[in-house]
C-alpha positions, 0 to 999 in steps of 0.5 A: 899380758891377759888374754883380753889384753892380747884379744885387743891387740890383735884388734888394733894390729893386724890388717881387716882380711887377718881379723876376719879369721876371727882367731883368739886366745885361750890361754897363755903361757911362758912357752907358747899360746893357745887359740881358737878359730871359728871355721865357718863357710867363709873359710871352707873351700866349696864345690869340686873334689875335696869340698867342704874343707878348711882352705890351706890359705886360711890355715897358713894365715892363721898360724902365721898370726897365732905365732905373731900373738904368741910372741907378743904374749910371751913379751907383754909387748908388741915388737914389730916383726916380719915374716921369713920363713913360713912352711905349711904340712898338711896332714888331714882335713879340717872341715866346718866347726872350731879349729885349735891351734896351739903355738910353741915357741921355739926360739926367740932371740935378739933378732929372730923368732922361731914357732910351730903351730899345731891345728886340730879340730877342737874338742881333741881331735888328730893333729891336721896342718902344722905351720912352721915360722920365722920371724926377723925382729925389726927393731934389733 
């Protein structure tokens, strides 16, 4: 699968909200993938104590998503999926500019997945959220 390829599907398959977070490939691999997300002011928390970060919301929805995609580019295809398990740790903020997020896939059997997501501002900053998925296949 390219990344064009993937870019596409992550058009035609996921809800609006998801699309809006604007996440897409950069690299493929047989283990895992790679993305970028663009932070802009829609996904940073304003105002109070702790403004001008990246949301955790925006974070678990985007590594939610970034496993979906690296799964998909591991199988060349799109196989239907939920989500069971979903755990966020948040180690640093990520404020305003490039997020990377880079996908392990750590198991993908006949009837679940498993991923680790890694998030760091681009350009090699330190590690900031980890989000750890499971993934039921729906059609095994």
């Amino acid at each position: 699968m390219t990344l064009e390829e993937l870019a596409a599907l992550h058009e035609e398959v996921f809800a609006p909200w998801v699309k809006a977070l604007r996440i897409r490939p950069v690299e493929i691999g047989p283990a895992g993938a790679r993305f970028l997300m663009p932070a802009g002011a829609d996904l940073v928390r304003r105002g109070g104590e702790g403004g001008g970060v990246i949301c955790g919301q925006a974070l678990a929805a985007a590594g939610d998503t970034a496993s979906v995609m690296a799964l998909v580019a591991t199988l060349e295809r799109f196989r239907p999926c939920t989500t069971t398990d979903l755990s966020v740790r948040f180690l640093r903020p990520l404020g305003e500019g490039e997020v990377e997020i880079a996908v392990s896939i750590l198991s993908n059997g006949r009837r679940m997945a498993a991923t680790q997501a890694e998030f760091r501002a681009a350009g090699g900053g330190k590690l900031a959220a980890t989000v750890s998925c499971g993934f039921a296949w729906l059609d095994a």
